[in-house]
N, C-alpha and C positions, 0 to 999 in steps of 0.2 A: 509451484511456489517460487515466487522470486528471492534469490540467492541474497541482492542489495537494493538498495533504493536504486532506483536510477536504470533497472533492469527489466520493468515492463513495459510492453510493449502495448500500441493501441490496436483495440479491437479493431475489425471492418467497420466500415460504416453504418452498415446495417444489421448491426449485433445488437442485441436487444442486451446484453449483461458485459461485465469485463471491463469496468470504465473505473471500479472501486479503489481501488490502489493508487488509481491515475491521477483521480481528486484527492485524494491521501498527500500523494507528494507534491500537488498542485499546492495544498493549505499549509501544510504542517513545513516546522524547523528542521524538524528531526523525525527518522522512523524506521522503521525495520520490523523484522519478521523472526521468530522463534518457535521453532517444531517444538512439538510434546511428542507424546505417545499418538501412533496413528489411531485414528484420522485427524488429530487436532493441530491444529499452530494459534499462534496467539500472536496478531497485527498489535503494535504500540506505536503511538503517533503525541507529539509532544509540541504546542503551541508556544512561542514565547509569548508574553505579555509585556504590554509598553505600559507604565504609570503616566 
């Protein structure tokens, strides 16, 4: 589980999984990671909106 944004690293080339986080912080403003009770954490990702 990455600790901050900014903290994942890219899979191999030829990784078929592990890319999720990476477009996460590719999109979003703002995000981060919070443990629960194992096995769970809960990803929050938070877009600004322009009017």
């Amino acid at each position: 589980m990455p600790s901050v944004p900014g903290a994942v690293k890219p899979p191999p080339g030829d990784a078929e999984s592990g890319r999720g986080l990476l477009i996460v912080g590719a999109l979003a403003d703002r995000w981060g990671v919070e443990a629960g009770p194992v096995p769970r954490k809960t990803v929050w990702a938070e877009i600004d909106l322009v009017r």
